[in-house]
N, C-alpha and C positions, 0 to 999 in steps of 0.2 A: 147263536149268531148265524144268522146268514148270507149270501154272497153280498146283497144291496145292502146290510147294513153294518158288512168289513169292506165296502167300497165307499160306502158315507164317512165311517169311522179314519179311512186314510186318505180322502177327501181334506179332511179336518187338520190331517197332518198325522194322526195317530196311527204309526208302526207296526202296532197290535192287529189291523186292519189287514195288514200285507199278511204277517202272519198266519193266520188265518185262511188267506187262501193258497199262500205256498202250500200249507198242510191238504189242505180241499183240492190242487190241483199240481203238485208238485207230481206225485206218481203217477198218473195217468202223461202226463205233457212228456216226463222224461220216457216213457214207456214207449208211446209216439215216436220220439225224434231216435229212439235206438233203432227201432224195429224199421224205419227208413237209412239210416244213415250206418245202419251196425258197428256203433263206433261209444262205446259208453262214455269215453274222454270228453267228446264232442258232442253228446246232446246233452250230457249233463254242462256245459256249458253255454248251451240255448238257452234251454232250460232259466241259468240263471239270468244270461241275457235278457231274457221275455221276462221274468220278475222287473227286472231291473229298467225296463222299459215301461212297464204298469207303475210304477214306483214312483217314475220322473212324468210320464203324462198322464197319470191319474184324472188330471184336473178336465182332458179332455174326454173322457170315455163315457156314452151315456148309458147312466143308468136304469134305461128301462132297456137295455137287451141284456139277454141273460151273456153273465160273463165266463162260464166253464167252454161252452161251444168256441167263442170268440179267441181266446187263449188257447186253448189247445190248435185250434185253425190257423194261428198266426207262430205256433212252435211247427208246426208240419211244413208250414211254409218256411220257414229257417231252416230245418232239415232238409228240405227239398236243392232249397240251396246251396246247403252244405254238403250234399252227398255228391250233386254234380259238378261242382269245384273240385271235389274229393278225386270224380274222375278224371277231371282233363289235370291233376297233378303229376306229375312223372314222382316216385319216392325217393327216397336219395338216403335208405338203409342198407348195409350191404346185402341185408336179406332180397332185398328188393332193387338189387344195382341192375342198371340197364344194361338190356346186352341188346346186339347187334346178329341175333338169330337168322340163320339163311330161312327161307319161306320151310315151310314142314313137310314138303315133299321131297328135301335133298335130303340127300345119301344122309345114313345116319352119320358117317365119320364128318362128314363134312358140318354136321352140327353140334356134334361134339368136342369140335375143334374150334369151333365161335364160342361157343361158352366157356370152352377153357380157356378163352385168349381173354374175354370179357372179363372174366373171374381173376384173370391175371393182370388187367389192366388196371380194375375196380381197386384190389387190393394194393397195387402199388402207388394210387395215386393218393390212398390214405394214409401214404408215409409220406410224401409229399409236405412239407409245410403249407400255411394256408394260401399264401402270398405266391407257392411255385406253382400250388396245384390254381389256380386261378389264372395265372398264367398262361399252362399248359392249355384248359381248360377255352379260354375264349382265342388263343391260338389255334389250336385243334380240333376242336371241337364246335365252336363257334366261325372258325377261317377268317380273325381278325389279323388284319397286317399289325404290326408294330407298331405303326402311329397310330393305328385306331385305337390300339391295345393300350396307348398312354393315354388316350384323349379319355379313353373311359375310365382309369385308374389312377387319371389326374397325377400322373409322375411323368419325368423328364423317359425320352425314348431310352436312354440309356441303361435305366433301371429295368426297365421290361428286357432288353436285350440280356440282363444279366440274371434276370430272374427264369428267364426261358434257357439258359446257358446250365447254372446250377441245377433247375429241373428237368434238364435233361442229362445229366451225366448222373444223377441221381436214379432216375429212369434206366439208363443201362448198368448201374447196379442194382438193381430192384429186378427188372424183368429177366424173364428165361432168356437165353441168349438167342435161342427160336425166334422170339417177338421184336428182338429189338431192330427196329427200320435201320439199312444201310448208314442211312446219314448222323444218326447219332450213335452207331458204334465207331465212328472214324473220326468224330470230332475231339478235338483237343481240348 
């Protein structure tokens, strides 16, 4: 068999046809979107996207261009995609938790001391339940007022008052005593 006649063949409807060129073009396509996007999770998921794309508009592709070039060209282009998405993400693993680094020319203490408060922030807020740390989260981090904070979490103000309340005395059992801001060591 060759490519025109497992593109007639799934043309036709016949599955055998796909087959056929997953095998023909499977390794080279996934080979591609690794080596752009360094991510094996994620091109082998192109990968089956772009089958799964040949699959469903089969009906349009014509058959007098060759199909190896055309496939692999349109998985590099999903990778390309996928890799610069990949950059403008922030990760949200603790390996990968954000920190709040002074520029690289301050004192070394002075950066060493952002990282430990970051490192001390990150992990505290993963003891947090989902509900406070979202809270904390578009409060602080976001500078959402209270009514905005319910207008987006579609709850009455009062819950958010109470969800920022519990997430904060939670917070000052959780953090170093170093860290914790004036106003929520004195709150009741």
């Amino acid at each position: 068999m060759d490519d025109s006649e497992a593109i007639a063949r799934l043309k036709r409807g016949d599955i055998g046809g796909l087959a056929w060129l997953v095998r023909q073009y499977q390794a080279p396509a996934l080979h591609a979107a690794y080596l752009i996007g360094r991510d094996r999770a994620t091109a082998e998921d192109l990968v089956q996207a772009a089958f799964l794309r040949v699959y469903r508009a089969i009906g349009g592709f014509d058959a007098a261009r060759p199909f190896g070039p055309w496939f692999v060209r349109s998985v590099i282009n999903d990778a390309l995609k996928a890799a610069a998405r990949a950059e403008r993400q922030v990760p949200l693993d603790a390996a990968d938790a954000p920190t709040l680094l002074p520029a690289p020319d301050a004192p070394l203490d002075a950066r060493l001391l952002a990282a430990e408060t970051a490192a001390a922030i990150w992990a505290a807020l993963g003891e947090l339940s989902a509900a406070q740390r979202t809270a904390v989260v578009l409060r602080y981090y976001l500078d959402l007022s209270e009514a905005e904070m319910a207008d987006r979490l579609a709850c009455p103000p009062g819950t958010v008052k109470s969800r920022l309340y519990h997430a904060r005395r939670r917070l000052r059992d959780l953090l170093p005593a170093w860290l914790v801001p004036e106003d929520i060591k004195h709150e009741t």
